[in-house]
VMD Tcl script that builds the backbone (N, CA, C; Angstrom):
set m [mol new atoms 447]
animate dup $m
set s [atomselect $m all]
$s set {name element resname resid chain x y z} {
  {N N UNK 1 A 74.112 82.165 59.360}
  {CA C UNK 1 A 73.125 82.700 60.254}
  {C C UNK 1 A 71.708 82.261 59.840}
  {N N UNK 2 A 71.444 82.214 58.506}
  {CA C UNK 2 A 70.508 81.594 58.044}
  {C C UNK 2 A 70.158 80.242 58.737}
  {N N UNK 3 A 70.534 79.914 58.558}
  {CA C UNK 3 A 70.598 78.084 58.844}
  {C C UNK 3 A 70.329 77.667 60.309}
  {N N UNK 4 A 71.626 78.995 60.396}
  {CA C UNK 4 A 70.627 78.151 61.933}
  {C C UNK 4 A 69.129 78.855 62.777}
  {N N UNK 5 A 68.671 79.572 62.032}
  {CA C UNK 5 A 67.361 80.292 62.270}
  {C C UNK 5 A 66.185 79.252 61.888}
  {N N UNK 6 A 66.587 78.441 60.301}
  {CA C UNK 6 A 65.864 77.164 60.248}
  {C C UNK 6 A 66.061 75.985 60.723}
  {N N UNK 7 A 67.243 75.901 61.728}
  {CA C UNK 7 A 67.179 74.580 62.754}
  {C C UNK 7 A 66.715 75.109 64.014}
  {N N UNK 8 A 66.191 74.021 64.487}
  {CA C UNK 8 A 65.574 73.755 65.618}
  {C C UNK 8 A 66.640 73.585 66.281}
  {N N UNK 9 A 66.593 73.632 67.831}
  {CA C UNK 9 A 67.601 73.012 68.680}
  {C C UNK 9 A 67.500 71.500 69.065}
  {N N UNK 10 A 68.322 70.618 69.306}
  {CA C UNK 10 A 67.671 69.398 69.235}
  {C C UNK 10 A 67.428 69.020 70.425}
  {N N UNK 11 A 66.703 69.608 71.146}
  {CA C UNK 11 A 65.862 69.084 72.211}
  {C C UNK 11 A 64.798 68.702 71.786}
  {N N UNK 12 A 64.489 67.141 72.204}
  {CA C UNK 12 A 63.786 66.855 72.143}
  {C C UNK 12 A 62.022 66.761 72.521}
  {N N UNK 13 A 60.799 67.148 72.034}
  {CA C UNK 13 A 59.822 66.726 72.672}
  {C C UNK 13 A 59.281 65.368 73.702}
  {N N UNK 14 A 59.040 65.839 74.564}
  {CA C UNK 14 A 58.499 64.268 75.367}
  {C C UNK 14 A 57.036 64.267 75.113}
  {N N UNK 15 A 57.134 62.858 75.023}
  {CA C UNK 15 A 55.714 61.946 75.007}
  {C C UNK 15 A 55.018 61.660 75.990}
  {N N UNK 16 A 55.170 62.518 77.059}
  {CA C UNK 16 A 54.704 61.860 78.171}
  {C C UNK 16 A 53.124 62.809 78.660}
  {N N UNK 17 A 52.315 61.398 78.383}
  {CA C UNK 17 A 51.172 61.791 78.525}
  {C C UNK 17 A 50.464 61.744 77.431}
  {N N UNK 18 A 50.908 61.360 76.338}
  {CA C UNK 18 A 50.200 61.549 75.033}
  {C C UNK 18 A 49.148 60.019 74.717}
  {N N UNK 19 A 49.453 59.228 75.846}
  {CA C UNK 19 A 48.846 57.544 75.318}
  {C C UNK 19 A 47.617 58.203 76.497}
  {N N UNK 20 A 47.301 58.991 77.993}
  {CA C UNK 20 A 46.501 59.286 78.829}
  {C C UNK 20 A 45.710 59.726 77.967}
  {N N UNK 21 A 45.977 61.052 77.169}
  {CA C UNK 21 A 45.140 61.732 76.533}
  {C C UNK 21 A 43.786 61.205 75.193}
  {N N UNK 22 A 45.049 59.941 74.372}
  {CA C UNK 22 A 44.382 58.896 73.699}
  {C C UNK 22 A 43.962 58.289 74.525}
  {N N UNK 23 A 43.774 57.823 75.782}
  {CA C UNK 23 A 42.754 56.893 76.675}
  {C C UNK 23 A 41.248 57.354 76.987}
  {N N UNK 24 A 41.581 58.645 77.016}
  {CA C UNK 24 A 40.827 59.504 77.782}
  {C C UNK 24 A 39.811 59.659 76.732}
  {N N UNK 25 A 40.100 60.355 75.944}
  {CA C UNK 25 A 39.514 60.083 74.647}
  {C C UNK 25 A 38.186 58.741 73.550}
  {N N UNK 26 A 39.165 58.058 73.653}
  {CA C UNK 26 A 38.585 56.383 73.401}
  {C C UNK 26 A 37.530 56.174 74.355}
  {N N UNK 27 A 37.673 56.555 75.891}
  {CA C UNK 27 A 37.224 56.232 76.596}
  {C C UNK 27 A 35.694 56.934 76.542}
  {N N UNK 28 A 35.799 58.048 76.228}
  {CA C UNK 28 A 34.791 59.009 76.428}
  {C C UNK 28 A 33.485 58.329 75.005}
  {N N UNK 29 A 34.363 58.577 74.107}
  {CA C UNK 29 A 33.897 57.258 72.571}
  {C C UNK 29 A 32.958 56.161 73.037}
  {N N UNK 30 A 33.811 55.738 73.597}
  {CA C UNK 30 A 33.149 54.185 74.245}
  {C C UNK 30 A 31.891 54.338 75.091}
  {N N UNK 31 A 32.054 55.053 76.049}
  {CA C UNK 31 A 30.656 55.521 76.644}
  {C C UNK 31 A 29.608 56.018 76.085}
  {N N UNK 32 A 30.027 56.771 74.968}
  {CA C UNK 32 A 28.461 57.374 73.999}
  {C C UNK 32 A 28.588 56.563 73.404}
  {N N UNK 33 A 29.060 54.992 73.025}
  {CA C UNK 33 A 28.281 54.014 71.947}
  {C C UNK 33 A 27.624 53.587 72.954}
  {N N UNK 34 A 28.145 53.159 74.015}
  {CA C UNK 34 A 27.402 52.554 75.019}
  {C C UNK 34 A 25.736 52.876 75.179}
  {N N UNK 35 A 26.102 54.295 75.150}
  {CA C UNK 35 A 24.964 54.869 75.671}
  {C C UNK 35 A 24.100 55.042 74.579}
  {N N UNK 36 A 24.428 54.825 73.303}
  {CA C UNK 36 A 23.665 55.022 72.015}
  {C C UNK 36 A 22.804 53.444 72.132}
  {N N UNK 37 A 23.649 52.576 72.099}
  {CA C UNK 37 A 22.841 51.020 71.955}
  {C C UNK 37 A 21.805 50.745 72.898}
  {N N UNK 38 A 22.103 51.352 74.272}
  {CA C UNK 38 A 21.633 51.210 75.356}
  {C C UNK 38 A 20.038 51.641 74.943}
  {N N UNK 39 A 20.217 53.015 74.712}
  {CA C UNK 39 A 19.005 53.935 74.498}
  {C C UNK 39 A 18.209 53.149 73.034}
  {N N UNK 40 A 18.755 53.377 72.066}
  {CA C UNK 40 A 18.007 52.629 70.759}
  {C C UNK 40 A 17.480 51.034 71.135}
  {N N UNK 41 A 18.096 50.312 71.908}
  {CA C UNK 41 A 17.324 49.259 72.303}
  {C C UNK 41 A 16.559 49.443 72.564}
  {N N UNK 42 A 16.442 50.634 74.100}
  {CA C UNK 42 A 14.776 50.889 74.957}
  {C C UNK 42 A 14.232 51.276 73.782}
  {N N UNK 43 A 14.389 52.183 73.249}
  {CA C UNK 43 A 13.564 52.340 72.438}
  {C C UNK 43 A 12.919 51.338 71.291}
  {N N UNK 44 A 13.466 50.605 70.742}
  {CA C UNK 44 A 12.423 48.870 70.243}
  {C C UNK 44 A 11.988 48.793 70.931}
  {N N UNK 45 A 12.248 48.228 72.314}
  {CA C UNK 45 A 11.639 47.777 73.445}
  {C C UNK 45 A 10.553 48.674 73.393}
  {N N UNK 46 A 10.443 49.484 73.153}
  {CA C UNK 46 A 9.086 50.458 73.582}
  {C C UNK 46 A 8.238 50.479 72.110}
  {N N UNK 47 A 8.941 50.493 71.147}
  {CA C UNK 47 A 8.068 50.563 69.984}
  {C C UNK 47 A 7.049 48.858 69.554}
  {N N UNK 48 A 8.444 47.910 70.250}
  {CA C UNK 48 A 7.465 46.712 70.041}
  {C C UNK 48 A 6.381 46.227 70.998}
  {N N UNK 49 A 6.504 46.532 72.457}
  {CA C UNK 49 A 5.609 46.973 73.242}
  {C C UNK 49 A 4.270 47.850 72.765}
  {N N UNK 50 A 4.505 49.302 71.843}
  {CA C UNK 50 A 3.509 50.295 71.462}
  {C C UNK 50 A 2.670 49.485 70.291}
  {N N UNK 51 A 3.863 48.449 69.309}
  {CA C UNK 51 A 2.431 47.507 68.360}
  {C C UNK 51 A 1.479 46.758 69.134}
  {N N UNK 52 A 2.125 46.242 70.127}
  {CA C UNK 52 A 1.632 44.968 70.874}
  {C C UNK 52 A 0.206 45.325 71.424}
  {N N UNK 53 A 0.206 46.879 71.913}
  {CA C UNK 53 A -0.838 47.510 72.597}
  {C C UNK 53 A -1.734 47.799 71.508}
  {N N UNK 54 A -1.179 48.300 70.460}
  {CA C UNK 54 A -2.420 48.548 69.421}
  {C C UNK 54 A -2.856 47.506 69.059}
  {N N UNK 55 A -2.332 47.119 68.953}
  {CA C UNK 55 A -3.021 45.319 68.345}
  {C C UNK 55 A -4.023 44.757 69.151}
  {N N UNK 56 A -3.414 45.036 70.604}
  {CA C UNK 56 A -4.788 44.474 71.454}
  {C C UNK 56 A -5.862 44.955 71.470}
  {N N UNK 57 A -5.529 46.597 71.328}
  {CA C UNK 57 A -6.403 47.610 71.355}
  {C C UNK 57 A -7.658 47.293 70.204}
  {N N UNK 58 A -6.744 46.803 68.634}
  {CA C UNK 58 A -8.289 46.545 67.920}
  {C C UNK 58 A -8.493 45.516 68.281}
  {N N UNK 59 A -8.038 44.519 68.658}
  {CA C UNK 59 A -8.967 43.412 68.834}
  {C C UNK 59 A -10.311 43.278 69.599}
  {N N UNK 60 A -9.604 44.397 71.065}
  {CA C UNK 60 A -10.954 44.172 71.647}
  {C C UNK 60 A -11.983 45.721 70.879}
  {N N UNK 61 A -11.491 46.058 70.428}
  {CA C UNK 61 A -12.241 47.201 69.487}
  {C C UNK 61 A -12.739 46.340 68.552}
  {N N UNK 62 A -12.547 45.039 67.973}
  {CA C UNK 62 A -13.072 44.723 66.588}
  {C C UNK 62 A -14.026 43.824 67.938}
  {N N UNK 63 A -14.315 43.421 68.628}
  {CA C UNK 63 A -15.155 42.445 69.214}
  {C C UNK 63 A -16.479 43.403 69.532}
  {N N UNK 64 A -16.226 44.572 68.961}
  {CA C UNK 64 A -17.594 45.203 69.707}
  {C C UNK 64 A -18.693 44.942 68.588}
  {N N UNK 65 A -19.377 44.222 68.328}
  {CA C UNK 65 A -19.989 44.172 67.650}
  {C C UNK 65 A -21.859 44.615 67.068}
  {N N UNK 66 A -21.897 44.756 65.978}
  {CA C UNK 66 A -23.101 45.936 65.758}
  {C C UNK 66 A -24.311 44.704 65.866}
  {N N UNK 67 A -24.799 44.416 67.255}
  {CA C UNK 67 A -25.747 43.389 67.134}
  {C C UNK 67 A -27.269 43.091 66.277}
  {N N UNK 68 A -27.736 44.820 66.377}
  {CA C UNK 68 A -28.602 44.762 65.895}
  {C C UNK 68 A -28.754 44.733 64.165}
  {N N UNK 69 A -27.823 44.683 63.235}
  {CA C UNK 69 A -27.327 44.917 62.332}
  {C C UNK 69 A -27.514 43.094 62.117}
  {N N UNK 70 A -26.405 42.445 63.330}
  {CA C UNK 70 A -26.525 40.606 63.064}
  {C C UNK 70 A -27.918 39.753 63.180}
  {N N UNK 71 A -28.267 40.621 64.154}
  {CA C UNK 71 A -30.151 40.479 64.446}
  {C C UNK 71 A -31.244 40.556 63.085}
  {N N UNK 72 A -31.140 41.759 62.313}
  {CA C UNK 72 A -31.806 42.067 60.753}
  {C C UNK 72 A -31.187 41.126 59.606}
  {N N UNK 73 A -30.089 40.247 59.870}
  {CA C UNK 73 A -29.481 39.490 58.999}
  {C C UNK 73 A -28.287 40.462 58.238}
  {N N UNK 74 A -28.036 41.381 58.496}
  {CA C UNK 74 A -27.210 42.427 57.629}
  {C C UNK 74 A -25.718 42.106 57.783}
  {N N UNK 75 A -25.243 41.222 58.301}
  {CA C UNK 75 A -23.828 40.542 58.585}
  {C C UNK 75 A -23.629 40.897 59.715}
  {N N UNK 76 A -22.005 40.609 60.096}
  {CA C UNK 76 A -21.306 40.838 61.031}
  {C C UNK 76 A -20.782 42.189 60.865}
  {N N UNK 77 A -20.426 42.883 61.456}
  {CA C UNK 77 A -19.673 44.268 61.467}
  {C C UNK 77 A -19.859 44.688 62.888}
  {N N UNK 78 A -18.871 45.838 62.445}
  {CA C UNK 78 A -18.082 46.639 64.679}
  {C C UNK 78 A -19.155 47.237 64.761}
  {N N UNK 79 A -19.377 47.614 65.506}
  {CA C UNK 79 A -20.637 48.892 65.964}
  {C C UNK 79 A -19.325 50.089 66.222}
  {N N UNK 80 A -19.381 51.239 65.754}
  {CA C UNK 80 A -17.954 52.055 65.353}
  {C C UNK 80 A -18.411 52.854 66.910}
  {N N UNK 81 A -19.186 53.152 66.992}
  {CA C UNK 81 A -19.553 54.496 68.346}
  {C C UNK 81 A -18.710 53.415 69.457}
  {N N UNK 82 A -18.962 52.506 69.784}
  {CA C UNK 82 A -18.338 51.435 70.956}
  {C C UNK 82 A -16.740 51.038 70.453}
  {N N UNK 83 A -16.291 51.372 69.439}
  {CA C UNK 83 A -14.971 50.864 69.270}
  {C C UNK 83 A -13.745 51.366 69.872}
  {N N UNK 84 A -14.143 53.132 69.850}
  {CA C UNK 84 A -12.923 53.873 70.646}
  {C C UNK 84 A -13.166 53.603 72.178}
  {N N UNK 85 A -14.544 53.452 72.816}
  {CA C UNK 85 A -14.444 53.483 74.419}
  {C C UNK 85 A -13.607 52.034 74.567}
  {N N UNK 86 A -13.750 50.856 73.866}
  {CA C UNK 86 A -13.467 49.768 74.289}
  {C C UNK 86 A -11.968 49.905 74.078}
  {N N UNK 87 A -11.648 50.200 72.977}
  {CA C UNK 87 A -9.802 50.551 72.935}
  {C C UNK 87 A -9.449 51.137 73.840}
  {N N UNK 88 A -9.901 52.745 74.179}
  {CA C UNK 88 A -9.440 53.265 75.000}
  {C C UNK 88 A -9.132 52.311 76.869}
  {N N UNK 89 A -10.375 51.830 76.687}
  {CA C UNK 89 A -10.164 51.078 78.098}
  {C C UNK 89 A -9.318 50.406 78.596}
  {N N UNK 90 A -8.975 49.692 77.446}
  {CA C UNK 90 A -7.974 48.390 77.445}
  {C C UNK 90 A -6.803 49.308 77.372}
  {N N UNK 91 A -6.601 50.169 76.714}
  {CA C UNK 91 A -5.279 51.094 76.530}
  {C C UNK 91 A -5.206 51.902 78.125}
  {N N UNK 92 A -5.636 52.346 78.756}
  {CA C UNK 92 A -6.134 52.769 79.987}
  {C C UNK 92 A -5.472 52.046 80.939}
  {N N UNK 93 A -5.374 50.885 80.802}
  {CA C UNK 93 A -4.415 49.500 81.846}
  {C C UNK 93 A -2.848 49.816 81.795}
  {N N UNK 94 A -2.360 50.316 80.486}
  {CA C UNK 94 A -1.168 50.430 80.527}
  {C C UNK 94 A -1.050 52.231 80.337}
  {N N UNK 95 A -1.864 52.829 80.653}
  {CA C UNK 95 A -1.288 54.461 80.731}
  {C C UNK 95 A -1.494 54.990 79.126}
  {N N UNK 96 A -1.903 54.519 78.556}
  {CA C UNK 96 A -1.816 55.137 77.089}
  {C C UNK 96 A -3.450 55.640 76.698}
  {N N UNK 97 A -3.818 56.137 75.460}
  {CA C UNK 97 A -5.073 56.179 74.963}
  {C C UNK 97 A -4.493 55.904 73.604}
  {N N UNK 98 A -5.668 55.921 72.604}
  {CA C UNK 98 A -5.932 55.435 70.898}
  {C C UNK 98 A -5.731 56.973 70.424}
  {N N UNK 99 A -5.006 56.928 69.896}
  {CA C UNK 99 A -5.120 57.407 68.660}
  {C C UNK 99 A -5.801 57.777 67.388}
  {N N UNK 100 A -5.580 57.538 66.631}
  {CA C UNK 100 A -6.526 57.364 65.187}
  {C C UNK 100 A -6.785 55.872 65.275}
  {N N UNK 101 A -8.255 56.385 65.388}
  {CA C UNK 101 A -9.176 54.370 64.727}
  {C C UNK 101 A -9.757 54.676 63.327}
  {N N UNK 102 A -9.383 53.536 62.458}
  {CA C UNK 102 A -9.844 53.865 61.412}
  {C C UNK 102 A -10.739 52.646 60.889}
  {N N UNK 103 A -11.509 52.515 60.138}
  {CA C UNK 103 A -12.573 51.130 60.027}
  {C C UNK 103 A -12.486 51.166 58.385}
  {N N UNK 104 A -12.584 49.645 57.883}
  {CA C UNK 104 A -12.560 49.612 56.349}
  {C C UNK 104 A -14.372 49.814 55.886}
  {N N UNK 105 A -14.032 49.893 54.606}
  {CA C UNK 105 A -15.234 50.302 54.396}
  {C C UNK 105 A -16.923 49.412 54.407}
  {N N UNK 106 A -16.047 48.260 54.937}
  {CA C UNK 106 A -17.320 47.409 55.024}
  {C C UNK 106 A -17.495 46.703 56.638}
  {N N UNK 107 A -16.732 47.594 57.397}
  {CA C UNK 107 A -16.719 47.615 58.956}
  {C C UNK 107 A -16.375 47.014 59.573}
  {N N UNK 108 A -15.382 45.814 58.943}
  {CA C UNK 108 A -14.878 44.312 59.188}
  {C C UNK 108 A -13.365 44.444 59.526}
  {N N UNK 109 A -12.589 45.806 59.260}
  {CA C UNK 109 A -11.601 45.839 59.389}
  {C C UNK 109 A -10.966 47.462 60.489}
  {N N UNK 110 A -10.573 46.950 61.695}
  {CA C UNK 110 A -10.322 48.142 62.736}
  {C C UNK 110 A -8.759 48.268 62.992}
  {N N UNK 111 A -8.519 49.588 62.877}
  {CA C UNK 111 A -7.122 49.679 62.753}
  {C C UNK 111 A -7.022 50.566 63.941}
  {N N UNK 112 A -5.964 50.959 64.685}
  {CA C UNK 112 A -6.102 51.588 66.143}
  {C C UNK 112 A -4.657 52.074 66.143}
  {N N UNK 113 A -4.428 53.380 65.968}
  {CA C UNK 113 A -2.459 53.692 66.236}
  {C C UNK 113 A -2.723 54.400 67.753}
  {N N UNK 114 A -1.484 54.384 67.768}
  {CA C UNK 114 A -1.084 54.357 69.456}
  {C C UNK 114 A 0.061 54.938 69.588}
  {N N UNK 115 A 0.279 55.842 70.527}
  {CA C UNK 115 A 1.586 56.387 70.520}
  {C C UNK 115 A 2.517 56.436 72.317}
  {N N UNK 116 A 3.446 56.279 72.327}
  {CA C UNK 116 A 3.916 56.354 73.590}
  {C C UNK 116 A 4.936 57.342 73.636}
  {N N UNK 117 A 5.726 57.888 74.711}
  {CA C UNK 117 A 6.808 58.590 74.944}
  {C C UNK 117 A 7.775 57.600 75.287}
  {N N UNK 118 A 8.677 57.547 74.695}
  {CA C UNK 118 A 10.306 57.304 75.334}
  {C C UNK 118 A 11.125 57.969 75.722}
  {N N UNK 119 A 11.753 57.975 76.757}
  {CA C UNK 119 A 12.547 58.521 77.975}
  {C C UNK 119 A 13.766 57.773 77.949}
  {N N UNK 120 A 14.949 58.305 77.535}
  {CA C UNK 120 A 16.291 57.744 77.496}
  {C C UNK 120 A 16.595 57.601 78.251}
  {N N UNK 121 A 17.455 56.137 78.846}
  {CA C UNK 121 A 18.248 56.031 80.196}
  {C C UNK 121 A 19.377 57.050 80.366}
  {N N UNK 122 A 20.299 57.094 79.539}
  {CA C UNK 122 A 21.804 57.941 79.269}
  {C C UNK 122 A 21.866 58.622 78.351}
  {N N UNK 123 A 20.790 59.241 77.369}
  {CA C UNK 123 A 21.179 60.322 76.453}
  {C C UNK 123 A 20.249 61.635 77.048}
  {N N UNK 124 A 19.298 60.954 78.032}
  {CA C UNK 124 A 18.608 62.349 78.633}
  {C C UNK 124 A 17.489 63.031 77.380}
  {N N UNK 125 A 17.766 64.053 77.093}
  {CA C UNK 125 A 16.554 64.876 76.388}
  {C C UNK 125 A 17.235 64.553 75.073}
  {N N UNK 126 A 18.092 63.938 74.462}
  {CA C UNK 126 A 18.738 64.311 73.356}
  {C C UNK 126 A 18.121 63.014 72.477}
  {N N UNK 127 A 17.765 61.690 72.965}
  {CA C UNK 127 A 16.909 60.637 72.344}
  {C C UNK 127 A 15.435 60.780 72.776}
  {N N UNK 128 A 15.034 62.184 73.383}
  {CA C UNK 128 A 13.285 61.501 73.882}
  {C C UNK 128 A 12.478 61.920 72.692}
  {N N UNK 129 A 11.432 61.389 72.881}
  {CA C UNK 129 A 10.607 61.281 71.342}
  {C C UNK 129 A 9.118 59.965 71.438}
  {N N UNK 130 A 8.463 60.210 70.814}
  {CA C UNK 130 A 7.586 59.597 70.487}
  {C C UNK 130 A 7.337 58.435 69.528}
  {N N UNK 131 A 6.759 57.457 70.383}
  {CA C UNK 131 A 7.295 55.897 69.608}
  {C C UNK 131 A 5.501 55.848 68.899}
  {N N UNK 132 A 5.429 55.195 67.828}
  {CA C UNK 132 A 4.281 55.088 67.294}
  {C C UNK 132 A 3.962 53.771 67.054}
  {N N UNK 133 A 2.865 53.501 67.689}
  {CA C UNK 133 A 2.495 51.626 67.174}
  {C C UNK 133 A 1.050 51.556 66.494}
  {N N UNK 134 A 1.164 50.885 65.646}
  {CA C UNK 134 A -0.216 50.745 64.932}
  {C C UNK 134 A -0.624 49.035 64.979}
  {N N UNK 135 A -1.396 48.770 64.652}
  {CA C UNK 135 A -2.102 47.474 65.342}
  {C C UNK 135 A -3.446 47.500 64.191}
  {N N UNK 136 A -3.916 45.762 63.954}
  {CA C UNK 136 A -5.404 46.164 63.086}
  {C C UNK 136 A -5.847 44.435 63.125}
  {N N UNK 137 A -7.124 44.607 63.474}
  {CA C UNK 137 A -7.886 43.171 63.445}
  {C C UNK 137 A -8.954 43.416 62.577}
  {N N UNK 138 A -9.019 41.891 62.576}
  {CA C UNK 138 A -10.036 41.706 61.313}
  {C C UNK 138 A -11.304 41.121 61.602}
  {N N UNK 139 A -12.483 41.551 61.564}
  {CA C UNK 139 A -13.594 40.416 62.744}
  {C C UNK 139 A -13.553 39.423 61.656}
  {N N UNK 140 A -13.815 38.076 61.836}
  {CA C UNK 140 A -13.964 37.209 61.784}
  {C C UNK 140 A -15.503 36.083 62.394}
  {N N UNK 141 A -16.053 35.393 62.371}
  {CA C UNK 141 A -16.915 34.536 62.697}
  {C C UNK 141 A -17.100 33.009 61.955}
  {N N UNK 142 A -17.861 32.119 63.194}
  {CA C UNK 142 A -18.090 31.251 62.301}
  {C C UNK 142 A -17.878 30.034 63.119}
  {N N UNK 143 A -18.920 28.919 63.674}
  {CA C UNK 143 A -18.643 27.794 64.372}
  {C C UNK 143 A -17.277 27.308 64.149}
  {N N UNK 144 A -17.741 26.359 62.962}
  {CA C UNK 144 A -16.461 24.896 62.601}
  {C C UNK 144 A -15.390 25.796 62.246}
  {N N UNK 145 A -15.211 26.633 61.476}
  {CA C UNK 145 A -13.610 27.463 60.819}
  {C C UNK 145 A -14.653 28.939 60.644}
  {N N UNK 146 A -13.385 29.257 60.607}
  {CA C UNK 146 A -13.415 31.244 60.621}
  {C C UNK 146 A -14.026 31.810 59.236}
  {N N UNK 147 A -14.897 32.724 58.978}
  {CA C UNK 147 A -15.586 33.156 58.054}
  {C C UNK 147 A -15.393 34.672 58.052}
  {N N UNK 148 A -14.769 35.100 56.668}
  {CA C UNK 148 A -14.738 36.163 56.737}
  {C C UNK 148 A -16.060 37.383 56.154}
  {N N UNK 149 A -17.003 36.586 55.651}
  {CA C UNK 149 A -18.337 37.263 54.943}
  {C C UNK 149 A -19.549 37.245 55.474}
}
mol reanalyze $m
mol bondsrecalc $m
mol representation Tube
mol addrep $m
């Protein structure tokens, strides 16, 4: 009586349906990598876009230059009050504003971060977030070749 309380009857289980369920499965897998690569791409795409903008941003921020300063003989350097309107402007074309501008200490060097939003195609709210680009020019001058002093 024992014994047969620890056998089973031998009917067998069926398999049927068990390869759908592994499809179904895999399948679902496959769509969130999809949707992972998809999204982390845009997103480069947007972060190398967000340097591209800062970068422009100091450049035309480093072109503002402190004339009356080149006028007294006192070198080249930014005029700093004109550096954020001119970033901002140029940033203004593509929907964004500046960030932190920061200037080296001898006024020759403009750094401009920039930030954008990214908006996931297929992960929705679960990848959105803020892409950060930083960007920095160096003024330069000088007829025949470039002078940095």
């Amino acid at each position: 009586m024992v014994s047969r309380l620890w056998r089973r009857p031998s009917a067998r289980r069926s398999d049927r349906g068990a390869v759908a369920l592994f499809v179904a499965i895999c399948a679902a897998y496959v769509v969130l990598v999809i949707a992972l690569v998809i999204d982390a791409g845009g997103r480069l795409r947007v972060a190398e876009r967000t340097d591209a903008y800062a970068l422009e941003a100091a450049r035309v921020g480093g072109q503002q230059l402190d004339r009356a300063a080149v006028l007294r003989g006192k070198g080249f350097k930014v005029q700093e009050n004109y550096v954020r309107d001119a970033a901002d402007a140029y940033l203004r074309l593509y929907g964004l504003h500046a960030g932190d501008i920061e200037f080296s200490g001898d006024g020759k060097v403009v750094t401009v971060t920039v930030q954008a939003d990214y908006r996931p195609v297929l992960l929705g709210a679960l990848g959105q977030r803020k892409v950060t680009g930083k960007g920095s020019a160096t003024l330069v001058h000088g007829v025949e070749k470039a002078e940095t002093d």
